[in-house]
ZARO-785266 format. One record per atom (N, C-alpha, C, CB): atom name; residue number from 1; y, z, x; residue in one letter. Coordinates in Angstrom, 3 decimals. Glycine has a CB too. Layout:
<atoms>
   fifi   loza      north         up       east   bado
     CA    NUM          Y          Z          X      a
...
</atoms>
This chain:
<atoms>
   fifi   loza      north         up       east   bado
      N      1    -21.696     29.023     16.255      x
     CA      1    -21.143     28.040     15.343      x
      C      1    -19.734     28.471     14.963      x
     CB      1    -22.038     27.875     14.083      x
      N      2    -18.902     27.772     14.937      x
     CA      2    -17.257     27.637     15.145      x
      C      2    -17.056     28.035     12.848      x
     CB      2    -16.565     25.118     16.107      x
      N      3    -16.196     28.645     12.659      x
     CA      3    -15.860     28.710     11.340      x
      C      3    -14.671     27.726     11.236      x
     CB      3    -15.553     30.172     10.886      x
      N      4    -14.417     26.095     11.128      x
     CA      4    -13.850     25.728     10.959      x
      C      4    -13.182     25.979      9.412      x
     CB      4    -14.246     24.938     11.473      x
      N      5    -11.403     25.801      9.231      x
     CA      5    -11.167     25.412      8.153      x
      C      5    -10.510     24.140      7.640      x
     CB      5    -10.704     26.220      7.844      x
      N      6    -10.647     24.297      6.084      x
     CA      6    -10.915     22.515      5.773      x
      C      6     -9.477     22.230      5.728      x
     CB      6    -11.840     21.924      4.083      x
      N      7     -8.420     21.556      6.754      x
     CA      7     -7.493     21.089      6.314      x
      C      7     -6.530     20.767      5.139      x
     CB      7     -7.726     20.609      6.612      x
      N      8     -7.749     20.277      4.420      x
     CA      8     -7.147     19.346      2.581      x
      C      8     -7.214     20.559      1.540      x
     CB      8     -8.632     17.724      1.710      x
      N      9     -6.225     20.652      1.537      x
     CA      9     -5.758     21.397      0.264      x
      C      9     -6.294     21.000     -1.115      x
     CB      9     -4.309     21.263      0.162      x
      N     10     -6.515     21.557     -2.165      x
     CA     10     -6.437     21.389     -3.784      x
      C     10     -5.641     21.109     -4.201      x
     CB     10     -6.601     22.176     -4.543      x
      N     11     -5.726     19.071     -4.685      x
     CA     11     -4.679     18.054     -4.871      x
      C     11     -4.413     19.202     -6.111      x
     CB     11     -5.088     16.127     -5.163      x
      N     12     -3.048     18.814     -6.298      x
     CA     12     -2.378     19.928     -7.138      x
      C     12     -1.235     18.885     -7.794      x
     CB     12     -1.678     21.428     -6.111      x
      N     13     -0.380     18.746     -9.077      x
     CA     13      0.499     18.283     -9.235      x
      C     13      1.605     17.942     -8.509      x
     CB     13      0.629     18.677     -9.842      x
      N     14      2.379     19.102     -7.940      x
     CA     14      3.057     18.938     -6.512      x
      C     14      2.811     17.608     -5.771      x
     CB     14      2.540     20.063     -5.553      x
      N     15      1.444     17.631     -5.149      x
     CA     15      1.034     16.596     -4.301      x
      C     15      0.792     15.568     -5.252      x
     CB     15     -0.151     16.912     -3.404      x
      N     16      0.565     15.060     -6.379      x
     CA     16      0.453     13.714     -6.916      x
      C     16      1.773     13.522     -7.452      x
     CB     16     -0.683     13.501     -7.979      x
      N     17      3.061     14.124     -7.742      x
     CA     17      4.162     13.750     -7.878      x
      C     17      4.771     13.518     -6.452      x
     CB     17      4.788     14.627     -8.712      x
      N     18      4.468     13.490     -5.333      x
     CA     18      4.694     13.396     -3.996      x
      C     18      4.033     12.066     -3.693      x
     CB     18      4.161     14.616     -3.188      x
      N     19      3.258     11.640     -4.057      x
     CA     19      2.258     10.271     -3.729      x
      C     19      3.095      9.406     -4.919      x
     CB     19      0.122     10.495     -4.071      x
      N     20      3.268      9.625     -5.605      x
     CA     20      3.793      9.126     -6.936      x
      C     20      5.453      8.466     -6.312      x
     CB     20      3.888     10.677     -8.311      x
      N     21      5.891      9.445     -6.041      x
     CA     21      7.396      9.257     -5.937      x
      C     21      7.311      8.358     -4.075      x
     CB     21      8.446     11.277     -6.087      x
      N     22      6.432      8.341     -3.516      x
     CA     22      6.651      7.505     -2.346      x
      C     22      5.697      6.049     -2.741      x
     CB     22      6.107      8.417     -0.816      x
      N     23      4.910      6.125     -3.971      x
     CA     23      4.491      4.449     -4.221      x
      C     23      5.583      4.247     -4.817      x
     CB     23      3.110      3.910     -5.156      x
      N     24      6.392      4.930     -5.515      x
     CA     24      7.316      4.304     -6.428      x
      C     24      8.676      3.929     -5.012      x
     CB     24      7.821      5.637     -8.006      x
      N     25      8.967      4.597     -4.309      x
     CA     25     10.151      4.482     -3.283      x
      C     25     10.210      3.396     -2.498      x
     CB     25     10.194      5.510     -2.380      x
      N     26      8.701      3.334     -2.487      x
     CA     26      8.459      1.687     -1.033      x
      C     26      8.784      0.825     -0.749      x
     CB     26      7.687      0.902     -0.793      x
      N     27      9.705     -0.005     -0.382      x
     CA     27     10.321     -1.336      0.244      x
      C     27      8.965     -1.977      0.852      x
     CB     27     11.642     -1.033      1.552      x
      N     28      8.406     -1.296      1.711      x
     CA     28      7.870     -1.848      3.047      x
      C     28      6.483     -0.664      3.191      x
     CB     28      9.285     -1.767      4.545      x
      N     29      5.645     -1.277      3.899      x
     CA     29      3.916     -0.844      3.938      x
      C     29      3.609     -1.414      5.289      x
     CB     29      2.746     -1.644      2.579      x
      N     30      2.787     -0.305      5.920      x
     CA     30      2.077     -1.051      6.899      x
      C     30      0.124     -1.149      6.196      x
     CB     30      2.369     -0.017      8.644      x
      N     31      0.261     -2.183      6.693      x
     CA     31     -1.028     -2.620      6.100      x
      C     31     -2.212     -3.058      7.146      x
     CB     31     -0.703     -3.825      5.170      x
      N     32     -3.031     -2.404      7.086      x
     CA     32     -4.336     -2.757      7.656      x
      C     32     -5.770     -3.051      7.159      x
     CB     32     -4.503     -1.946      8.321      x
      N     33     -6.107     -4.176      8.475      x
     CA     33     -7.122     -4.949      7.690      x
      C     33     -8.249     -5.369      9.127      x
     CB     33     -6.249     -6.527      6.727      x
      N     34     -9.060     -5.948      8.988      x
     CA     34    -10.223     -6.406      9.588      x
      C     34    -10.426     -7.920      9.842      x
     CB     34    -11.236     -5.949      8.819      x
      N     35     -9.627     -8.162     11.497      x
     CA     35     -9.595     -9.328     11.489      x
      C     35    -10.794    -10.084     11.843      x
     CB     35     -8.684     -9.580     12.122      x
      N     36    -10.630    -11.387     10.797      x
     CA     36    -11.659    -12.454     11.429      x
      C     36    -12.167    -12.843     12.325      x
     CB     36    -11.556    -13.199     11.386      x
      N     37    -13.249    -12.718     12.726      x
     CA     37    -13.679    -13.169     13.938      x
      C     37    -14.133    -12.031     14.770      x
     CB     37    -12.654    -13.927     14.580      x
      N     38    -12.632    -11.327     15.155      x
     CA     38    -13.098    -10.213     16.355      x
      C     38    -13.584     -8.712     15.744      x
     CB     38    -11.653     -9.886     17.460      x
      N     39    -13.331     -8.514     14.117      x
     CA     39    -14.091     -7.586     13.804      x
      C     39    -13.086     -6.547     14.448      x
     CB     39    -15.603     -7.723     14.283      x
      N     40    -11.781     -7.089     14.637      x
     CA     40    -11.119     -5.705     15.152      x
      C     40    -10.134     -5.345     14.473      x
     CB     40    -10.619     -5.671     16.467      x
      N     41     -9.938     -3.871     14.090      x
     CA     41     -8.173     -3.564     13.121      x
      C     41     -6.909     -4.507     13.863      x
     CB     41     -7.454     -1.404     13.366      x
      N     42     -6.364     -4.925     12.871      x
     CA     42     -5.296     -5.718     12.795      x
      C     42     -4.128     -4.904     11.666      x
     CB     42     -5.880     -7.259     12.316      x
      N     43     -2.688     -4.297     12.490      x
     CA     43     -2.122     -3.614     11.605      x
      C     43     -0.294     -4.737     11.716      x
     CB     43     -2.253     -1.640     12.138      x
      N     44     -0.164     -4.617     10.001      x
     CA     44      0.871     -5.384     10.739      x
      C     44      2.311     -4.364      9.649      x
     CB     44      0.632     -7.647     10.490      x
      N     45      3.142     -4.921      9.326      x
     CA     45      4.442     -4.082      8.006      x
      C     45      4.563     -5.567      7.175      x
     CB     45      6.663     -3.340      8.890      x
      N     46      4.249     -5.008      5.989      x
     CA     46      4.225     -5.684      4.839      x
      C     46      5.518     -5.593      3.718      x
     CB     46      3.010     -5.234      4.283      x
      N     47      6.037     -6.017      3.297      x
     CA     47      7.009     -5.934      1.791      x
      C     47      5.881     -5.681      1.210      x
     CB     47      7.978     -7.344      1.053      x
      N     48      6.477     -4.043      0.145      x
     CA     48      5.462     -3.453     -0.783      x
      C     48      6.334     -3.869     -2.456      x
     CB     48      5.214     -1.433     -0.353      x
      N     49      5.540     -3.307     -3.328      x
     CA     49      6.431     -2.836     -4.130      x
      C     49      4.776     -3.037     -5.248      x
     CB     49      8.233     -3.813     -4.331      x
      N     50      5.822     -2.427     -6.628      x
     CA     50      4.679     -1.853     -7.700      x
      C     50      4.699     -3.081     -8.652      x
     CB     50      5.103     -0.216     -8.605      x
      N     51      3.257     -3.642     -9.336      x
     CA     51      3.456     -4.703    -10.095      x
      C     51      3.977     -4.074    -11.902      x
     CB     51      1.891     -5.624     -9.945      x
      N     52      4.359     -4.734    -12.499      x
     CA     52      4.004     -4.079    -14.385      x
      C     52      3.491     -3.222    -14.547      x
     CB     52      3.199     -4.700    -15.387      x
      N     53      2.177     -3.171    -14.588      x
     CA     53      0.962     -1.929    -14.641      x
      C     53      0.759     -0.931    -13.168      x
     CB     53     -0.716     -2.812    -14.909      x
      N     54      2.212     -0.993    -12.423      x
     CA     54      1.887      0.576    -11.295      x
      C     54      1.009     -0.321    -10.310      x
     CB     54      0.687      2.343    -12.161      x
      N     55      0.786     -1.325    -10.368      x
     CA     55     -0.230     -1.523     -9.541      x
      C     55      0.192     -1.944     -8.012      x
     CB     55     -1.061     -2.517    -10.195      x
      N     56     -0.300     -1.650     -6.854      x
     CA     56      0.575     -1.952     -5.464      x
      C     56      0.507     -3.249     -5.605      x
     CB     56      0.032     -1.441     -3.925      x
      N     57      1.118     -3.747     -4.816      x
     CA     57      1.501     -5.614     -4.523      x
      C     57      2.074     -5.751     -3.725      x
     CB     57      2.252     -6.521     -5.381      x
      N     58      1.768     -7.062     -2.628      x
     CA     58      2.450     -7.473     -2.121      x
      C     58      2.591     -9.079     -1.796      x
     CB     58      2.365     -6.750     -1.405      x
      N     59      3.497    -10.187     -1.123      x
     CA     59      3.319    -11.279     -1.520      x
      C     59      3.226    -11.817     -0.146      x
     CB     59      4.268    -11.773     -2.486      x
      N     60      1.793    -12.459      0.693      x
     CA     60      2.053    -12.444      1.713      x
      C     60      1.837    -14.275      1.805      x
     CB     60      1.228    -11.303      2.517      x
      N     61      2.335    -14.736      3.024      x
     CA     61      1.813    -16.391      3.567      x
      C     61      0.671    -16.800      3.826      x
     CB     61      2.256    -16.827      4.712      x
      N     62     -0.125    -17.909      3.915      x
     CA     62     -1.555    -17.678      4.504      x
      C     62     -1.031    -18.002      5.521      x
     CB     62     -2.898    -18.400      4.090      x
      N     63      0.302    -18.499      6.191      x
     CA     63      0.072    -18.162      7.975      x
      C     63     -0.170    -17.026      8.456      x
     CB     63      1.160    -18.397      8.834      x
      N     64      0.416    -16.118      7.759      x
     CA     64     -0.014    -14.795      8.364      x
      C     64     -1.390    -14.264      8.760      x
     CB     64      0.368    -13.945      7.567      x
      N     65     -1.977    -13.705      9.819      x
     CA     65     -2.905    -12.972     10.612      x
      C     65     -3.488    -12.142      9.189      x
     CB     65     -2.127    -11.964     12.031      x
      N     66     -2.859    -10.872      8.172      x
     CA     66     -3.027    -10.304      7.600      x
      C     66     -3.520    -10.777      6.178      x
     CB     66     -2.227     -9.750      7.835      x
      N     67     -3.437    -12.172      5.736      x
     CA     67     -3.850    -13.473      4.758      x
      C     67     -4.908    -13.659      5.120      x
     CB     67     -3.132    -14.802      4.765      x
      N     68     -5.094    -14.337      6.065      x
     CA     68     -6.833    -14.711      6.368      x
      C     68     -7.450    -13.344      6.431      x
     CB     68     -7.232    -15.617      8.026      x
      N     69     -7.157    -12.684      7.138      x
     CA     69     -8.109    -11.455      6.925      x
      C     69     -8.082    -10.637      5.651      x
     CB     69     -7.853    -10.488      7.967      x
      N     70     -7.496    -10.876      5.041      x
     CA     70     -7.547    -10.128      3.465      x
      C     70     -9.166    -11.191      2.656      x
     CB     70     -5.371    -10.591      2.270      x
      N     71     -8.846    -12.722      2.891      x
     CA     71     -9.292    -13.436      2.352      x
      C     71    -10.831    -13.417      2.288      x
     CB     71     -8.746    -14.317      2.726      x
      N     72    -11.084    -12.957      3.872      x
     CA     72    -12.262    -12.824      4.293      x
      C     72    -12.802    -11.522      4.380      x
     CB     72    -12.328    -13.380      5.337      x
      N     73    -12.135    -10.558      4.045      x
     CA     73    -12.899     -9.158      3.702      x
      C     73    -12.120     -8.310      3.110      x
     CB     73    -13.441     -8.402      4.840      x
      N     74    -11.664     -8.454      1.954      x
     CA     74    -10.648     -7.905      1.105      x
      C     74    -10.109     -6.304      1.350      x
     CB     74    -11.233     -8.047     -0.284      x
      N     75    -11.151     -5.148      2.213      x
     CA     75    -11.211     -3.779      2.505      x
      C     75     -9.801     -3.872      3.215      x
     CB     75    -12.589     -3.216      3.407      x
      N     76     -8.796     -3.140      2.788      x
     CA     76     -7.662     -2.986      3.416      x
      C     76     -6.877     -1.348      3.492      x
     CB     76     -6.850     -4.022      2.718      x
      N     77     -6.137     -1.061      4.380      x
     CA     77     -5.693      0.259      4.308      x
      C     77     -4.633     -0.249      4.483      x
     CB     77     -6.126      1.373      5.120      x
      N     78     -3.324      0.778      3.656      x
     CA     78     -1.867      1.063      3.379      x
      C     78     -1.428      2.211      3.651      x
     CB     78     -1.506      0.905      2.173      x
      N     79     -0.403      1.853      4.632      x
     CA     79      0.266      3.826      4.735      x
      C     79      1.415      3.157      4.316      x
     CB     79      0.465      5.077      6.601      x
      N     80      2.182      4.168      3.754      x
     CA     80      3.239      3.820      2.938      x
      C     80      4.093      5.003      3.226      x
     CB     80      2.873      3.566      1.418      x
      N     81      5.599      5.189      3.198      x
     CA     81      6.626      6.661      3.584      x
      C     81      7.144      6.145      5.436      x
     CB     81      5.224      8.766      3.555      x
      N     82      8.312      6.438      5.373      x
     CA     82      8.707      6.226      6.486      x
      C     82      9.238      7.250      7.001      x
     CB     82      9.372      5.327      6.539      x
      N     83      9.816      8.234      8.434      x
     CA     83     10.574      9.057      9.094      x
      C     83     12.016      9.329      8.527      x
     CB     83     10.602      8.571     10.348      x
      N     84     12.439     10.110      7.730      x
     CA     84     13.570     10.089      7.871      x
      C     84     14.489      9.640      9.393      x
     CB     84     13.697     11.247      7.413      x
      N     85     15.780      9.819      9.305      x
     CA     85     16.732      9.654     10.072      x
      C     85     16.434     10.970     11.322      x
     CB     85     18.142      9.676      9.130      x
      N     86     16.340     11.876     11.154      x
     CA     86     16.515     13.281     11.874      x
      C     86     15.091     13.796     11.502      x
     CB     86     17.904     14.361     11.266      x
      N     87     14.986     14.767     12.860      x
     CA     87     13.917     15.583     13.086      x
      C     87     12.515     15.127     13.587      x
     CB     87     13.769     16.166     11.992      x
      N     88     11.362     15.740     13.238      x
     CA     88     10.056     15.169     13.974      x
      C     88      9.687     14.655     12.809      x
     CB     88      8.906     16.167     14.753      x
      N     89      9.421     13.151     13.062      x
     CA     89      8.654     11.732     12.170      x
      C     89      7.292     12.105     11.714      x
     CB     89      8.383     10.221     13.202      x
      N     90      6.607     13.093     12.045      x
     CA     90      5.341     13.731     11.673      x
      C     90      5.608     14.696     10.454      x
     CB     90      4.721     14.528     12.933      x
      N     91      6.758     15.122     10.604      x
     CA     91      6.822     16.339      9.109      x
      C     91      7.116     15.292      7.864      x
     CB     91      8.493     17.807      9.181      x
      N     92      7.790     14.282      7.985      x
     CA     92      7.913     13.579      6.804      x
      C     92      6.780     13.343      5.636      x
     CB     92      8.279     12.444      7.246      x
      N     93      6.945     13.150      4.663      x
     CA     93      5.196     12.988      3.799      x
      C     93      5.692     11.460      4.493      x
     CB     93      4.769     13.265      1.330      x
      N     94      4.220     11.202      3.979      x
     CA     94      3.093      9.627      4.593      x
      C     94      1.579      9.604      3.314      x
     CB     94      2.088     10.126      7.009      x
      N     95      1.575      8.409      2.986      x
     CA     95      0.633      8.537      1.998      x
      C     95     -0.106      7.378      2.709      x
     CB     95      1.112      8.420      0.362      x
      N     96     -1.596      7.634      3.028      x
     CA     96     -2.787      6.533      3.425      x
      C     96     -3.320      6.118      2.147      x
     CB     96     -4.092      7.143      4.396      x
      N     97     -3.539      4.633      1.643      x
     CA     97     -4.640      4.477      0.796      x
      C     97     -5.623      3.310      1.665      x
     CB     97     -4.079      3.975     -0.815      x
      N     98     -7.230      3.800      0.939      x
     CA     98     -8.073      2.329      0.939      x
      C     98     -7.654      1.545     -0.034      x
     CB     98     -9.612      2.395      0.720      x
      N     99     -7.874      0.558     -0.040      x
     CA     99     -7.604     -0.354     -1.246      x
      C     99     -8.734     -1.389     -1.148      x
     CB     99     -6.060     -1.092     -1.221      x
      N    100     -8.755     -2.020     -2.003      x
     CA    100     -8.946     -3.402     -1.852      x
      C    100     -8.450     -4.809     -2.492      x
     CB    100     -9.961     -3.398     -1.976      x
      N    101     -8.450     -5.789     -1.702      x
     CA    101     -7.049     -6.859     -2.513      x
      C    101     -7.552     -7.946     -2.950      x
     CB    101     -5.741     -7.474     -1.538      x
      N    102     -6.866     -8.236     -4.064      x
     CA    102     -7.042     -9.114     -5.055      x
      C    102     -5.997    -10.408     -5.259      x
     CB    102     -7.065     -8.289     -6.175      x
      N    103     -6.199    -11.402     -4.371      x
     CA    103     -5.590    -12.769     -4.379      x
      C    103     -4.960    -13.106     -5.747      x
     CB    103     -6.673    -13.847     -4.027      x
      N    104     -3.871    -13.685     -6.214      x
     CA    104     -3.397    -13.856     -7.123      x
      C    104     -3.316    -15.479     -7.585      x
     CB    104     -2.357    -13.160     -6.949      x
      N    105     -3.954    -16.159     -8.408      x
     CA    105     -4.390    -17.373     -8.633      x
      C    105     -2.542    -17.585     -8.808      x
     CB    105     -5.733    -17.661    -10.028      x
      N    106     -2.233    -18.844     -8.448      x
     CA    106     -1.189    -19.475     -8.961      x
      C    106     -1.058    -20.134    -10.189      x
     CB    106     -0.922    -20.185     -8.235      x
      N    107     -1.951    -20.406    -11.273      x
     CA    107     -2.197    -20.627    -12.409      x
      C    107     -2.647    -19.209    -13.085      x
     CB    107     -3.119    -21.719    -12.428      x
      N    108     -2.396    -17.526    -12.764      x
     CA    108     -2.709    -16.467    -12.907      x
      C    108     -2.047    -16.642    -14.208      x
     CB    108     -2.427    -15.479    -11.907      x
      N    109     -2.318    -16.220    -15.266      x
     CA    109     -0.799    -15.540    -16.236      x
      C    109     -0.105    -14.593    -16.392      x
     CB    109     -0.785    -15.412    -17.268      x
      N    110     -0.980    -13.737    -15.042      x
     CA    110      0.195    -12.562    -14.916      x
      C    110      1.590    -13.028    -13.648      x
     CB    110     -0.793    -10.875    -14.255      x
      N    111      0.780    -13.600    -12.881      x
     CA    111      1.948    -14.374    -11.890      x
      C    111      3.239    -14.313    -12.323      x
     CB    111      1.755    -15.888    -11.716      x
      N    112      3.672    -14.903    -13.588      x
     CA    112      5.526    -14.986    -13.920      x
      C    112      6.067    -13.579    -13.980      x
     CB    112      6.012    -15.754    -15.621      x
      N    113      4.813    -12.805    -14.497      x
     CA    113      5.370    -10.743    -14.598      x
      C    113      5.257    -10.237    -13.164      x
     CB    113      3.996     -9.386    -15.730      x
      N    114      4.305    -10.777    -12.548      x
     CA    114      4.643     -9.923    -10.900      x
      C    114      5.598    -10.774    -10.248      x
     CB    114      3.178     -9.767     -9.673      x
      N    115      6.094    -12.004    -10.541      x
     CA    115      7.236    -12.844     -9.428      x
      C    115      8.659    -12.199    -10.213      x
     CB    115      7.150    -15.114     -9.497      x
      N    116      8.733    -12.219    -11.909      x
     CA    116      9.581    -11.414    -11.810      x
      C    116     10.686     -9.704    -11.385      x
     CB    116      9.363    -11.736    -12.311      x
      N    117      9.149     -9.188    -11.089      x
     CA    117      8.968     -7.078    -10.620      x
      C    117      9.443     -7.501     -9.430      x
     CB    117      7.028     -5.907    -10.458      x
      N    118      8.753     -8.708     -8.521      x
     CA    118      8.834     -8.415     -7.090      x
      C    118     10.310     -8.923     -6.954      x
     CB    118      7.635     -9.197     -6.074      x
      N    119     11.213    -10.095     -7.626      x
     CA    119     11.965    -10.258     -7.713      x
      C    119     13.237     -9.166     -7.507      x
     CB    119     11.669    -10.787     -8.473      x
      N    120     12.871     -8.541     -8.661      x
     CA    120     13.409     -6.994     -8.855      x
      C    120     14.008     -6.155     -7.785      x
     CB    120     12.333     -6.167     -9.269      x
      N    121     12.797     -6.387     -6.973      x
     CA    121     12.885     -5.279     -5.890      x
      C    121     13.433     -6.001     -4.464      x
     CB    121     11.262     -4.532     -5.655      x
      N    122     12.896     -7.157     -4.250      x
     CA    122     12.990     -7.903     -3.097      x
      C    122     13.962     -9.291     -3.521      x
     CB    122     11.399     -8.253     -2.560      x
      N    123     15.250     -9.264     -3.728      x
     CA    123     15.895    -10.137     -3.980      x
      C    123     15.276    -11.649     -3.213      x
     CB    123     17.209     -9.618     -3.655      x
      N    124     15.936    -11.016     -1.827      x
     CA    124     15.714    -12.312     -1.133      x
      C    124     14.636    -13.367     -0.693      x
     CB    124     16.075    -12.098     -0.299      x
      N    125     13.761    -12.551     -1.294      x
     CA    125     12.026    -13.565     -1.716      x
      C    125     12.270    -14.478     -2.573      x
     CB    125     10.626    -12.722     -2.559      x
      N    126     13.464    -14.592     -2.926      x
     CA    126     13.753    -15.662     -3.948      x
      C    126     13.990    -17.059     -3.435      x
     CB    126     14.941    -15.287     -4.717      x
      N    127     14.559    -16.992     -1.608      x
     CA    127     14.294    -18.527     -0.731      x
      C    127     12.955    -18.664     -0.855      x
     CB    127     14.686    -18.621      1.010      x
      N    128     11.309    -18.000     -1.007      x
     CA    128     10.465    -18.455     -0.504      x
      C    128      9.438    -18.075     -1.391      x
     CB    128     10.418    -18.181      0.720      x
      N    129      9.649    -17.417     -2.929      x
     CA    129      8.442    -16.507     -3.181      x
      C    129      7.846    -18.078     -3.868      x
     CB    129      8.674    -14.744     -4.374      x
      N    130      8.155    -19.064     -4.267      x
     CA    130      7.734    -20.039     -4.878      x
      C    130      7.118    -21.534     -3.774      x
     CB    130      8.988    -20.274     -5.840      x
      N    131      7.062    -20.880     -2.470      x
     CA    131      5.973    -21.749     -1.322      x
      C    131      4.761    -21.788     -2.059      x
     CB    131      5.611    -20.942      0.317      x
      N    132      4.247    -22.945     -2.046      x
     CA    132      2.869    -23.190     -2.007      x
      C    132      1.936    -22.273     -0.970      x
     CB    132      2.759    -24.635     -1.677      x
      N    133      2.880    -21.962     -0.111      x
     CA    133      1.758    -21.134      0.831      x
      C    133      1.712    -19.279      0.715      x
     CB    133      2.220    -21.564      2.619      x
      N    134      3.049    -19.130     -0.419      x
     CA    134      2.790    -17.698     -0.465      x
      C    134      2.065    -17.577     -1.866      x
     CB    134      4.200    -16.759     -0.320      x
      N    135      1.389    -15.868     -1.846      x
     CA    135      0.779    -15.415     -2.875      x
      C    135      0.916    -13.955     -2.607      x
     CB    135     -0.588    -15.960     -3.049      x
      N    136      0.835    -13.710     -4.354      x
     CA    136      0.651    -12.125     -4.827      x
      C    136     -0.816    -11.940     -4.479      x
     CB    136      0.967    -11.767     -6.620      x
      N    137     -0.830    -10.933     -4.026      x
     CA    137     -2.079     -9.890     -3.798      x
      C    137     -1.705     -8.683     -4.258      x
     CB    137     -2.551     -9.664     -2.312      x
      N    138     -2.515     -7.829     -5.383      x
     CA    138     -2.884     -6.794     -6.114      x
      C    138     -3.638     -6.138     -5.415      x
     CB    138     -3.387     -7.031     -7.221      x
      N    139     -3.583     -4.604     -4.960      x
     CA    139     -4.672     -3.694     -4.434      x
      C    139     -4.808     -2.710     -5.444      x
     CB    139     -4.380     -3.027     -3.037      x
      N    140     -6.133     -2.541     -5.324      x
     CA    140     -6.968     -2.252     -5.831      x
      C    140     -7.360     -0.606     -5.191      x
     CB    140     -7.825     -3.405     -5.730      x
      N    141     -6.930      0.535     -5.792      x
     CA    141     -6.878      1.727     -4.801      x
      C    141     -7.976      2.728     -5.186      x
     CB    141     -5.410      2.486     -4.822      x
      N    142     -8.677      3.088     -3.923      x
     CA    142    -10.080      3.238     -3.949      x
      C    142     -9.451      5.074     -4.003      x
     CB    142    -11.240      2.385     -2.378      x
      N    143     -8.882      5.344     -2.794      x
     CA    143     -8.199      6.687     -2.724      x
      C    143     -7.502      6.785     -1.372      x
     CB    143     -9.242      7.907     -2.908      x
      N    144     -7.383      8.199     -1.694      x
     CA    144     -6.025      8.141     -0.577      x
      C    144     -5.830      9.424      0.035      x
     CB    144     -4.503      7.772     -1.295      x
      N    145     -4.900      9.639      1.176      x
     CA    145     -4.618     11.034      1.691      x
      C    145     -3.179     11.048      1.751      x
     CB    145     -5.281     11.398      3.120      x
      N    146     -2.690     11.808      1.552      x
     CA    146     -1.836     12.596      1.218      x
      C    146     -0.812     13.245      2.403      x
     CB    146     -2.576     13.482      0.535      x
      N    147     -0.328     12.959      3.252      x
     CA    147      0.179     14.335      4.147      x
      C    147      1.485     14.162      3.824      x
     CB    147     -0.070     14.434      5.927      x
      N    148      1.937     15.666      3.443      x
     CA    148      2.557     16.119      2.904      x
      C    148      3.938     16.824      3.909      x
     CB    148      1.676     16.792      2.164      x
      N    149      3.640     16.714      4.871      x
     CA    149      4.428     17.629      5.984      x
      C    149      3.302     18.297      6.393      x
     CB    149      5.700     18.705      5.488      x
      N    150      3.658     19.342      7.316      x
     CA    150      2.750     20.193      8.222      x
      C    150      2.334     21.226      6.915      x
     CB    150      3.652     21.029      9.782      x
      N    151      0.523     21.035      7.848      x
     CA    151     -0.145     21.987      6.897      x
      C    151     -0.384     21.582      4.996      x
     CB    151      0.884     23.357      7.094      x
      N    152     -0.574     20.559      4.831      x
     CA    152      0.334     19.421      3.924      x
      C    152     -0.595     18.492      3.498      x
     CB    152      1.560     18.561      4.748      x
      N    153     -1.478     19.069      3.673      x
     CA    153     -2.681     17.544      3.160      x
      C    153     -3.573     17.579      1.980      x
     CB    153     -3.940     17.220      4.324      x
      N    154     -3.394     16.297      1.328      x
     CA    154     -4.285     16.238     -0.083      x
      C    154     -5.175     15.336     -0.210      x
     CB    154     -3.572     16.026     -1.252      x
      N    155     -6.316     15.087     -0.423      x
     CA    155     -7.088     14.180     -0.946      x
      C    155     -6.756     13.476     -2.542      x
     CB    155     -8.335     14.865     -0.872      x
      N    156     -6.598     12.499     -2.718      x
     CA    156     -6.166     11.982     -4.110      x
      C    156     -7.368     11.139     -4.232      x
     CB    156     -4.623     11.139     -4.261      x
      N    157     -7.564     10.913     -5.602      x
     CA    157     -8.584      9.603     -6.176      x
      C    157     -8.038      8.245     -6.721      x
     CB    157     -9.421     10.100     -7.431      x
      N    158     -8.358      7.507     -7.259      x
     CA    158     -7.196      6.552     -7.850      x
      C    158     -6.416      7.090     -8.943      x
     CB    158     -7.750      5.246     -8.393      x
      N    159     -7.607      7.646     -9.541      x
     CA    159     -6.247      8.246    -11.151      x
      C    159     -5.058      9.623    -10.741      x
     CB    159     -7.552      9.283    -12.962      x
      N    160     -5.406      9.967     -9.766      x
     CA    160     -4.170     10.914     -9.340      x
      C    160     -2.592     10.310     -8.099      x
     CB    160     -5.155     12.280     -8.465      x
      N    161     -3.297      8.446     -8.310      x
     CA    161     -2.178      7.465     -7.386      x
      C    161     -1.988      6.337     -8.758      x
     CB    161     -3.035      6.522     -5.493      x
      N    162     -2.353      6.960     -9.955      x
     CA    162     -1.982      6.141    -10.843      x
      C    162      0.024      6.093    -11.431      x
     CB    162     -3.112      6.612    -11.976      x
      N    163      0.521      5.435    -11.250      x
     CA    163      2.139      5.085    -11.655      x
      C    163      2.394      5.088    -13.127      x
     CB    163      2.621      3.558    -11.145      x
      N    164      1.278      4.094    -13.717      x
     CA    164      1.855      4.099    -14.894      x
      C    164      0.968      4.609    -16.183      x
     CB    164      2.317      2.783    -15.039      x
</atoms>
């Protein structure tokens, strides 16, 4: 029998100010989900950003592939952190979460506080964030991993990917 060792480090402050500072940094998310029908991962890049209460968000079309499948099985995964410019794209931190997403009623009353945040961040959603066919979706973060660079990995829960 092999003495493996356990990769994941003891989430430590370090590493939740590291998860912290890349939900807070995010433009953009790739987001994965479980498409309809074929039961197969469907990954696509999403506009991210944080609602009022820290919470992830993003505002997608129901034409989109990643809409219907949210709709129909809300279980979604987010990696979030991109490659710097230089060096190997693997040492960069990268934060995975599960989530799960929460459709945003258009009669919501939080709606005017997340169209204004996303505003904030994503100017130019301002040609389209008011389509009848787009909506806020809220995730809902179950937990997450952490890699940190090489040798670099944390397990987080939701309250250690909490913002605010």
């Amino acid at each position: 029998m092999s003495d493996k060792i356990n990769p994941i480090r003891e989430t430590d402050d370090e590493a939740r100010g590291l998860a912290r500072d890349l939900l807070t940094g995010a433009a953009t998310a790739a987001l994965g989900v479980i498409e309809p029908g074929s039961g197969a991962p469907f990954v696509s890049r999403i506009a991210f950003g944080l609602g009022p209460q820290g919470e992830p968000m993003t505002l997608v079309s129901d034409l989109a592939v990643h809409a219907r499948a949210l709709r129909a099985d809300p279980r979604a995964s987010l990696l979030i952190g991109a490659p710097g410019p230089k060096g190997d794209p693997l040492t960069h931190p990268r934060l995975t979460l599960r989530a799960s997403a929460r459709f945003v009623a258009r009669d919501d009353g939080r709606r005017d506080a997340l169209r204004a945040v996303w505003l904030g961040h994503h100017p130019k959603a301002k040609l389209y964030v008011d389509f009848d066919d787009f909506h806020f979706v809220l995730f809902d973060i179950a937990d997450g991993l952490l890699n940190g660079g090489f040798a670099k990995a944390y397990a987080l829960d939701a309250n250690d990917l909490r913002v605010i």
